[in-house]
Jmol script that loads the backbone (N, CA, C; Angstrom):
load data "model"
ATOM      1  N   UNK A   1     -71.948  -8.984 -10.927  1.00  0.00           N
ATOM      2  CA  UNK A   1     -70.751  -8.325 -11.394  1.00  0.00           C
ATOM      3  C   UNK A   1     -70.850  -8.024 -12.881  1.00  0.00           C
ATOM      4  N   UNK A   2     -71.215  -8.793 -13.745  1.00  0.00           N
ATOM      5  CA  UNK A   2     -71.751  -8.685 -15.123  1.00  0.00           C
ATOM      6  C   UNK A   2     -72.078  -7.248 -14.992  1.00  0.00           C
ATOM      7  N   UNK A   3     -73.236  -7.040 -14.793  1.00  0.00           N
ATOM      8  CA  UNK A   3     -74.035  -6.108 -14.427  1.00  0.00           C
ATOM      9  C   UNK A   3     -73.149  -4.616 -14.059  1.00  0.00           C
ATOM     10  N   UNK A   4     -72.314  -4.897 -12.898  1.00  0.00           N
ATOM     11  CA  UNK A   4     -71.996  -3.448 -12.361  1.00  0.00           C
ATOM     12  C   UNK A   4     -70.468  -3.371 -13.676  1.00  0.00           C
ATOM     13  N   UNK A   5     -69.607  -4.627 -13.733  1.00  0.00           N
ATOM     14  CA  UNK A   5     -68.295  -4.167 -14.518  1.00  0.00           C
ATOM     15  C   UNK A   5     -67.993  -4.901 -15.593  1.00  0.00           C
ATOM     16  N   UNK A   6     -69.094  -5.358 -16.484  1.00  0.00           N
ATOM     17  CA  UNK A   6     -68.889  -6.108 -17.599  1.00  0.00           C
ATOM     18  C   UNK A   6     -68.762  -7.176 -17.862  1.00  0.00           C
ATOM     19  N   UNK A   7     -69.096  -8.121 -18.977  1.00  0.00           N
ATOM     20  CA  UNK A   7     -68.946  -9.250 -19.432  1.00  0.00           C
ATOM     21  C   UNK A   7     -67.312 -10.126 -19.136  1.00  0.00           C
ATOM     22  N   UNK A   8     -66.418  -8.981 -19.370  1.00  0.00           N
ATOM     23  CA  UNK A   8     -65.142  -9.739 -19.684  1.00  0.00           C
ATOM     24  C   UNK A   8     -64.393  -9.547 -17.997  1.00  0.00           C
ATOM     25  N   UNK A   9     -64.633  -8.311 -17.128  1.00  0.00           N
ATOM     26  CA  UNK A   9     -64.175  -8.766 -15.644  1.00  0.00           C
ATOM     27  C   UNK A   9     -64.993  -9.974 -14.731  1.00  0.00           C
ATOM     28  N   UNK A  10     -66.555 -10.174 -15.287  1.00  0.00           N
ATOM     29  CA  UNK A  10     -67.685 -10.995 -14.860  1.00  0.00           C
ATOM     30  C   UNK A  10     -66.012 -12.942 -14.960  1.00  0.00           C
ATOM     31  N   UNK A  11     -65.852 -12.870 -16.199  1.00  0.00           N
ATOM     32  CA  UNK A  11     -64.974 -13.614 -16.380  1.00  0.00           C
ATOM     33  C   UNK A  11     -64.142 -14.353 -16.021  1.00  0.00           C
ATOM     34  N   UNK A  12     -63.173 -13.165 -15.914  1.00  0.00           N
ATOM     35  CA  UNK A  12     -61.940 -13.018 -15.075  1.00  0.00           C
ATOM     36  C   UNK A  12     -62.182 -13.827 -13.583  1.00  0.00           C
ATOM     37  N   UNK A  13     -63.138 -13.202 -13.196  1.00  0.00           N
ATOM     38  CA  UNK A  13     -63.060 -13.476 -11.945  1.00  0.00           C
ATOM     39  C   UNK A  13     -63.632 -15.056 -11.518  1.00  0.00           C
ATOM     40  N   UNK A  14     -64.459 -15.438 -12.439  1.00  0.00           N
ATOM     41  CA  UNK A  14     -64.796 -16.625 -12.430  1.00  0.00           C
ATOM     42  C   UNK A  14     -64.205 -17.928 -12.669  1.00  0.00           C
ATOM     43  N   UNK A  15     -63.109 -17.190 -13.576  1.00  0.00           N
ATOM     44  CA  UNK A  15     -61.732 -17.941 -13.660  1.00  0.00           C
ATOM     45  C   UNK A  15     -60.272 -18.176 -12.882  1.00  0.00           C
ATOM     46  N   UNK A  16     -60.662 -17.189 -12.039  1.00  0.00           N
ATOM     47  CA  UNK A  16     -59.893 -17.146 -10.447  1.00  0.00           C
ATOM     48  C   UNK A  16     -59.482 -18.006  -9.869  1.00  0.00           C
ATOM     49  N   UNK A  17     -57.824 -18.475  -9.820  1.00  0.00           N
ATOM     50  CA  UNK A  17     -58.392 -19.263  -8.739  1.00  0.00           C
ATOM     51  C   UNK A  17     -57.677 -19.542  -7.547  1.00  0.00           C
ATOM     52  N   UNK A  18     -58.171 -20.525  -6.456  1.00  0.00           N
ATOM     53  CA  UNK A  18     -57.738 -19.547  -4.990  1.00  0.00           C
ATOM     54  C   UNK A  18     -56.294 -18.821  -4.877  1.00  0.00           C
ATOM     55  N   UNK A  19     -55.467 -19.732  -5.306  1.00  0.00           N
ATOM     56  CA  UNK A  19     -53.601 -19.320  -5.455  1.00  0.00           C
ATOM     57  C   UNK A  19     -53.969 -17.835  -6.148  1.00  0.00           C
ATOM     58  N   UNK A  20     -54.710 -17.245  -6.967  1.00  0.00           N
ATOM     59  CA  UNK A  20     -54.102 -16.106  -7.573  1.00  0.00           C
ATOM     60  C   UNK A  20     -55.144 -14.831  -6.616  1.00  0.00           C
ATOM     61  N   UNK A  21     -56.489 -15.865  -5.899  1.00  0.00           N
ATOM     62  CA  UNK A  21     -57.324 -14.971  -4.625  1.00  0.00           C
ATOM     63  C   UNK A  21     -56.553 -14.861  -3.759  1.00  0.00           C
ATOM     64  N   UNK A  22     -55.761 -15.771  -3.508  1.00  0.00           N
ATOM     65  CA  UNK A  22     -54.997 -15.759  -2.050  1.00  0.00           C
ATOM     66  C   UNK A  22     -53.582 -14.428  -2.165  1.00  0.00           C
ATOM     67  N   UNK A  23     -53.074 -14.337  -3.322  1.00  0.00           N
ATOM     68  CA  UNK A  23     -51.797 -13.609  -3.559  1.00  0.00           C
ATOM     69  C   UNK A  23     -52.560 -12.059  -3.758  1.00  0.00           C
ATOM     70  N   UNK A  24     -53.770 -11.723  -4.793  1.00  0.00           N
ATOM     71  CA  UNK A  24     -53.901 -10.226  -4.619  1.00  0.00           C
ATOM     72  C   UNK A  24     -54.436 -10.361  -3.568  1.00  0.00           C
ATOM     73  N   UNK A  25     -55.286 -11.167  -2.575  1.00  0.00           N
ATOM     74  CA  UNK A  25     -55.916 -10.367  -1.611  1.00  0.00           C
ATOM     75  C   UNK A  25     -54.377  -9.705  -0.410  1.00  0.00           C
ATOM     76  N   UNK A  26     -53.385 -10.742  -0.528  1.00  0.00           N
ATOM     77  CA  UNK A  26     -52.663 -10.405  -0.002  1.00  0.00           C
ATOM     78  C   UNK A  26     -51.682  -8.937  -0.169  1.00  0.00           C
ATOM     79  N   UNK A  27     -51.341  -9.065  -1.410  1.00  0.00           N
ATOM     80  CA  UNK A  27     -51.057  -7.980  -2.323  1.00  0.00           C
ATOM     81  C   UNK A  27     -52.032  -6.849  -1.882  1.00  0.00           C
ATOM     82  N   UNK A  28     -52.904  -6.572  -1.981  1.00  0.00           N
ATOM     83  CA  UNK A  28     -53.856  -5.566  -1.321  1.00  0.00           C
ATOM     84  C   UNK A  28     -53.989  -5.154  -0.058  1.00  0.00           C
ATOM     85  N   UNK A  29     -53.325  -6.134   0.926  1.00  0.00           N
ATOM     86  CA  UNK A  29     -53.365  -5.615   1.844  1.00  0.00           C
ATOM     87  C   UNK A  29     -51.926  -4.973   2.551  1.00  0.00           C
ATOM     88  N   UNK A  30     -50.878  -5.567   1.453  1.00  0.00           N
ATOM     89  CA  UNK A  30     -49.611  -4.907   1.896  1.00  0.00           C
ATOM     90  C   UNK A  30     -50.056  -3.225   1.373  1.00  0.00           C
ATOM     91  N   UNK A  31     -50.250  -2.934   0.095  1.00  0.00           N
ATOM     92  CA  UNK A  31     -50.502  -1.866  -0.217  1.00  0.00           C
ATOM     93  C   UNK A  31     -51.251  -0.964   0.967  1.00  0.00           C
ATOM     94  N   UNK A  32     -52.420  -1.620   1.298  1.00  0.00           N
ATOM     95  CA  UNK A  32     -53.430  -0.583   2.432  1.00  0.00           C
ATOM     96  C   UNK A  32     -52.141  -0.498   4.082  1.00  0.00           C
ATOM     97  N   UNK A  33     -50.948  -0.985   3.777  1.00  0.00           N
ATOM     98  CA  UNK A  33     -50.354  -0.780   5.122  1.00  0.00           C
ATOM     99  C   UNK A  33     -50.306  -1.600   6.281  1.00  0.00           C
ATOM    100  N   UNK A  34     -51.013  -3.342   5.792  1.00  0.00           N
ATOM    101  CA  UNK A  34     -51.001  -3.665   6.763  1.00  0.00           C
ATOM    102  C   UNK A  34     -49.418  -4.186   7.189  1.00  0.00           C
ATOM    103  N   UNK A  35     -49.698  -4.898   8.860  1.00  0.00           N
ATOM    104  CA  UNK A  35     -48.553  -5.105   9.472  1.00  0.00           C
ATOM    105  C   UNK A  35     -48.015  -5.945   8.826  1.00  0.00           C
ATOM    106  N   UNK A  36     -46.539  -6.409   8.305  1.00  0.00           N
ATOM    107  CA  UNK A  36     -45.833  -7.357   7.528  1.00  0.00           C
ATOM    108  C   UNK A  36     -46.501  -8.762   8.712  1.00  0.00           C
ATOM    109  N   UNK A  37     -46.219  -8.769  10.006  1.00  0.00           N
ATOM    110  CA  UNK A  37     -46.305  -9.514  10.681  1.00  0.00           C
ATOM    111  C   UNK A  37     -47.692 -10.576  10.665  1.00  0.00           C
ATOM    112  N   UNK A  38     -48.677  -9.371  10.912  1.00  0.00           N
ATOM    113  CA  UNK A  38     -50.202 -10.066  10.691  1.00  0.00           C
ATOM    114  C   UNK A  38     -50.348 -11.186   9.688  1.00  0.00           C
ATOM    115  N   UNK A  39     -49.863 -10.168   8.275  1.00  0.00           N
ATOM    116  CA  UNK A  39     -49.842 -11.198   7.323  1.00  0.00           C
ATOM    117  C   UNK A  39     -49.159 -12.078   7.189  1.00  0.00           C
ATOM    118  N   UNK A  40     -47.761 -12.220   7.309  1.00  0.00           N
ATOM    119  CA  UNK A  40     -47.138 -13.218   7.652  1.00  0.00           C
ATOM    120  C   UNK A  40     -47.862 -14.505   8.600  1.00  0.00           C
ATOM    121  N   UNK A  41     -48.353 -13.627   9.374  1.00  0.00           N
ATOM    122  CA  UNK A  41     -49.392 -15.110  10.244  1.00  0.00           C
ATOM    123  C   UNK A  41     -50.598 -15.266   9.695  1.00  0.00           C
ATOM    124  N   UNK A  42     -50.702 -14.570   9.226  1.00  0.00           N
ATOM    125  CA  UNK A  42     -52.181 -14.974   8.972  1.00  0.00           C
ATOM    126  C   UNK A  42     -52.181 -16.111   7.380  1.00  0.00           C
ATOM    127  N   UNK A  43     -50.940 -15.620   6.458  1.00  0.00           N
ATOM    128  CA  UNK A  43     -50.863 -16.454   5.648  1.00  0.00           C
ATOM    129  C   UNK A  43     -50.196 -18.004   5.654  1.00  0.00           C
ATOM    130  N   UNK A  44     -49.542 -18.255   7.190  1.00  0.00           N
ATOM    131  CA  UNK A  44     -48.961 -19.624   7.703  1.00  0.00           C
ATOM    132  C   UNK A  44     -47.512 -19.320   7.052  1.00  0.00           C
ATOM    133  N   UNK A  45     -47.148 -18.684   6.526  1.00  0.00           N
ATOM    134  CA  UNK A  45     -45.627 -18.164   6.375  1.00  0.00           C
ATOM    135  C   UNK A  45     -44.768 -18.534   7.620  1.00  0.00           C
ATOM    136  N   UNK A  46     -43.741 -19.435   7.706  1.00  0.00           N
ATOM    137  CA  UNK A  46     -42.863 -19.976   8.716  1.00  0.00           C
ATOM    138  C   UNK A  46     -42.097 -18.432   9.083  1.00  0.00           C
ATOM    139  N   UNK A  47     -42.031 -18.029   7.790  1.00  0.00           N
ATOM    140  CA  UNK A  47     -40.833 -16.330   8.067  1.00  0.00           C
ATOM    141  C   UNK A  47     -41.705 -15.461   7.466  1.00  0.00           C
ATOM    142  N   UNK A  48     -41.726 -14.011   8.191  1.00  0.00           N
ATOM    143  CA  UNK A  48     -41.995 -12.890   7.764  1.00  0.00           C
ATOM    144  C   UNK A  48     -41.146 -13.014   6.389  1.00  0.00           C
ATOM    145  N   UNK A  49     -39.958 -13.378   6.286  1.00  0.00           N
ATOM    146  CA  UNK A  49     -39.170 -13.022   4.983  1.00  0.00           C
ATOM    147  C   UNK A  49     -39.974 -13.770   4.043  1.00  0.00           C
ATOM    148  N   UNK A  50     -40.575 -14.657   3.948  1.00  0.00           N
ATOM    149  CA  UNK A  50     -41.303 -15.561   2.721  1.00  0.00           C
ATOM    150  C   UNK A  50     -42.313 -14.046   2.449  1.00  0.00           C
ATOM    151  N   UNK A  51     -43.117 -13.494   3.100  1.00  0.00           N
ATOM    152  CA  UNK A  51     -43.858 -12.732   3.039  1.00  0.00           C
ATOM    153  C   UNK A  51     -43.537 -11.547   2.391  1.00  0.00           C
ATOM    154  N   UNK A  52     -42.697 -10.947   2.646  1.00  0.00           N
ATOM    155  CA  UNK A  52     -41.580  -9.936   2.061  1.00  0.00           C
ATOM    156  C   UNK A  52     -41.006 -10.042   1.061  1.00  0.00           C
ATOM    157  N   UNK A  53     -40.200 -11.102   0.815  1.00  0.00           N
ATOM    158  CA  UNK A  53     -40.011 -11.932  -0.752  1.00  0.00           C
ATOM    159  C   UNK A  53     -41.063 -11.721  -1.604  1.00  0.00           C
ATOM    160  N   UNK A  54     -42.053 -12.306  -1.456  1.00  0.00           N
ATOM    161  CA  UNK A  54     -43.295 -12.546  -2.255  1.00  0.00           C
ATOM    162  C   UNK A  54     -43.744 -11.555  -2.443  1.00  0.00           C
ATOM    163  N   UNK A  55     -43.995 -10.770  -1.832  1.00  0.00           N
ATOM    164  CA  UNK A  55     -45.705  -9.639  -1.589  1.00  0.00           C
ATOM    165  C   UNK A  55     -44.962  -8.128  -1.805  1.00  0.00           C
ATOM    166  N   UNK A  56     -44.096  -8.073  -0.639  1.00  0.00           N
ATOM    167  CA  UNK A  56     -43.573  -6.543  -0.669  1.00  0.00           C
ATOM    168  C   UNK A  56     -42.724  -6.255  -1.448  1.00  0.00           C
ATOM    169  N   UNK A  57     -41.683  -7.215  -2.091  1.00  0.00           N
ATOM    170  CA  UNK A  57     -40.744  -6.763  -3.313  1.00  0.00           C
ATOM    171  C   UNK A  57     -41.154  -6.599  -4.399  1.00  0.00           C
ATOM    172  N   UNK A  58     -42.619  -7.823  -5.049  1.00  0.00           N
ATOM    173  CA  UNK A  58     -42.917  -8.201  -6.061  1.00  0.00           C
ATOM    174  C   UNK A  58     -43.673  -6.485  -6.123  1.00  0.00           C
ATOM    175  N   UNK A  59     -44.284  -6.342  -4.837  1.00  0.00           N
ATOM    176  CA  UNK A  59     -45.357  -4.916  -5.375  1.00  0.00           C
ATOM    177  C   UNK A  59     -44.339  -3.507  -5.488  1.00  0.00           C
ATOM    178  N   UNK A  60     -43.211  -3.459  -4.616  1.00  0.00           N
ATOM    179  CA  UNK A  60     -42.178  -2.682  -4.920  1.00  0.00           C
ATOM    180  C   UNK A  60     -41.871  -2.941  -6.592  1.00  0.00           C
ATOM    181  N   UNK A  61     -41.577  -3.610  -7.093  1.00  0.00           N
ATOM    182  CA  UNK A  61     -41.171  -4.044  -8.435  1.00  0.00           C
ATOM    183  C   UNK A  61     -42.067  -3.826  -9.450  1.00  0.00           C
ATOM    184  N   UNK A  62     -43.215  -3.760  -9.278  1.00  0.00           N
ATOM    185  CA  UNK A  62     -44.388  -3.269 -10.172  1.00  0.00           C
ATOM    186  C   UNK A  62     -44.507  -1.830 -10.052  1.00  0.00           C
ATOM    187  N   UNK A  63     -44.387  -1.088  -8.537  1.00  0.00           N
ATOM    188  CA  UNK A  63     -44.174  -0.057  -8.778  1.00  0.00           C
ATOM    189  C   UNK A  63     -43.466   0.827  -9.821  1.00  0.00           C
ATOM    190  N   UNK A  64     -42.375   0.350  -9.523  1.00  0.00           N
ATOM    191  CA  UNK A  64     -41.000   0.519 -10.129  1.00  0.00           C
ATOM    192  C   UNK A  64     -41.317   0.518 -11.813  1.00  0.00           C
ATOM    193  N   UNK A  65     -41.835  -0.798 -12.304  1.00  0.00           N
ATOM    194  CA  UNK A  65     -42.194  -0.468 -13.762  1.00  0.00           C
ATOM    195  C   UNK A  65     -43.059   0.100 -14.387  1.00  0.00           C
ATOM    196  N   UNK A  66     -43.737   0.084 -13.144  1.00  0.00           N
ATOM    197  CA  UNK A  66     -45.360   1.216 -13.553  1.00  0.00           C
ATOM    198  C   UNK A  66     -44.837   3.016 -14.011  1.00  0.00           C
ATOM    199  N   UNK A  67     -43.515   2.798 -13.404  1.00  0.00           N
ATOM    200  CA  UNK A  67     -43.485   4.249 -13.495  1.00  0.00           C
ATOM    201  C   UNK A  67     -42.053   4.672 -14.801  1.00  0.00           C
ATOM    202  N   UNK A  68     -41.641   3.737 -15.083  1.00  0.00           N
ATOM    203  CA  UNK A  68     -40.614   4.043 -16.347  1.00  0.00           C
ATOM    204  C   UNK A  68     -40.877   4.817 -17.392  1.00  0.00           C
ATOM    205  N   UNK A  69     -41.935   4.385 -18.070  1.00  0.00           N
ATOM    206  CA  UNK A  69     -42.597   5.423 -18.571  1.00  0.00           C
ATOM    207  C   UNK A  69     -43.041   6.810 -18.626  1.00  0.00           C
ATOM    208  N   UNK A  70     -43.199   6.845 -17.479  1.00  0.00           N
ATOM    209  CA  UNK A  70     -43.517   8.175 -17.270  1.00  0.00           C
ATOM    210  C   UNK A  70     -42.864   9.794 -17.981  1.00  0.00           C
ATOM    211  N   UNK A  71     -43.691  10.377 -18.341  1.00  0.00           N
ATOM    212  CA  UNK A  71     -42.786  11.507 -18.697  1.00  0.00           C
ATOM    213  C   UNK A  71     -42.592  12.608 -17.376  1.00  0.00           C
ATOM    214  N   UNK A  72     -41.823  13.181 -17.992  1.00  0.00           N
ATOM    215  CA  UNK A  72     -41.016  14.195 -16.922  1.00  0.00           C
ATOM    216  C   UNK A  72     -41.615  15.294 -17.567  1.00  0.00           C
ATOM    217  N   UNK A  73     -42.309  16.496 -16.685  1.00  0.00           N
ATOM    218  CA  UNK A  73     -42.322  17.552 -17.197  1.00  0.00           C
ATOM    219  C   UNK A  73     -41.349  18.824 -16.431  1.00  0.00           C
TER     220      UNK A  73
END
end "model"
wireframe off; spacefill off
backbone 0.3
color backbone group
Protein backbone atom coordinates (compact mmCIF):
# COMPACT_ATOMS: atom_id res chain seq x y z
CA UNK A 1 0.00 0.00 0.00
CA UNK A 2 3.01 2.34 0.68
CA UNK A 3 3.82 1.76 -2.68
CA UNK A 4 0.43 2.13 -4.64
CA UNK A 5 -1.07 5.27 -2.05
CA UNK A 6 1.61 6.66 0.08
CA UNK A 7 3.42 6.83 3.22
CA UNK A 8 0.69 8.60 5.27
CA UNK A 9 -2.62 6.24 3.96
CA UNK A 10 0.19 3.10 4.34
CA UNK A 11 -0.47 4.52 8.09
CA UNK A 12 -3.74 5.14 8.53
CA UNK A 13 -4.55 1.96 7.84
CA UNK A 14 -2.20 0.28 10.03
CA UNK A 15 -3.60 2.16 12.70
CA UNK A 16 -7.07 0.79 12.08
CA UNK A 17 -8.75 -0.71 14.22
CA UNK A 18 -11.36 -3.48 13.97
CA UNK A 19 -14.39 -1.10 15.55
CA UNK A 20 -13.51 1.62 12.93
CA UNK A 21 -12.93 -1.76 9.99
CA UNK A 22 -16.07 -3.03 11.11
CA UNK A 23 -18.20 0.51 10.82
CA UNK A 24 -16.70 1.71 7.17
CA UNK A 25 -16.82 -1.66 5.85
CA UNK A 26 -20.29 -1.43 6.88
CA UNK A 27 -20.77 2.11 5.86
CA UNK A 28 -19.70 0.98 2.37
CA UNK A 29 -21.89 -1.31 1.95
CA UNK A 30 -25.03 0.67 2.85
CA UNK A 31 -23.81 3.14 0.22
CA UNK A 32 -23.32 0.19 -2.67
CA UNK A 33 -27.24 -0.58 -1.79
CA UNK A 34 -27.02 -3.33 0.17
CA UNK A 35 -30.18 -4.91 1.89
CA UNK A 36 -30.69 -3.00 5.40
CA UNK A 37 -31.64 -6.58 6.48
CA UNK A 38 -28.46 -8.61 5.37
CA UNK A 39 -26.55 -6.23 7.22
CA UNK A 40 -28.40 -6.04 10.06
CA UNK A 41 -27.69 -9.89 10.28
CA UNK A 42 -24.80 -10.13 9.28
CA UNK A 43 -23.59 -7.47 11.82
CA UNK A 44 -25.54 -9.48 14.99
CA UNK A 45 -27.73 -6.30 15.33
CA UNK A 46 -30.84 -7.59 17.59
CA UNK A 47 -32.89 -4.68 15.31
CA UNK A 48 -32.58 -3.61 11.84
CA UNK A 49 -33.17 -0.15 13.69
CA UNK A 50 -29.61 -0.36 15.54
CA UNK A 51 -28.43 -0.67 11.92
CA UNK A 52 -30.29 2.27 10.57
CA UNK A 53 -29.45 4.43 13.57
CA UNK A 54 -25.87 3.85 13.08
CA UNK A 55 -25.02 3.36 9.37
CA UNK A 56 -27.93 4.85 7.30
CA UNK A 57 -28.58 8.17 9.20
CA UNK A 58 -24.96 8.76 10.16
CA UNK A 59 -24.19 8.40 6.10
CA UNK A 60 -27.45 10.40 5.32
CA UNK A 61 -25.91 13.11 7.67
CA UNK A 62 -22.56 13.30 6.03
CA UNK A 63 -24.26 13.57 2.97
CA UNK A 64 -26.11 16.34 4.03
CA UNK A 65 -22.85 18.27 5.18
CA UNK A 66 -20.87 17.30 2.34
CA UNK A 67 -23.06 19.34 0.40
CA UNK A 68 -23.63 22.84 2.35
CA UNK A 69 -21.11 24.23 0.77
CA UNK A 70 -21.76 23.87 -2.32
CA UNK A 71 -22.27 26.66 -4.69
CA UNK A 72 -25.29 27.15 -6.72
CA UNK A 73 -24.87 28.10 -10.18
Amino acid sequence: MRDAKGEDNARKLKEASSHWLRHTGASMEIERGRALKDLSEDLGHASMATTDTVYVHTENRLRAESGKNRKVN
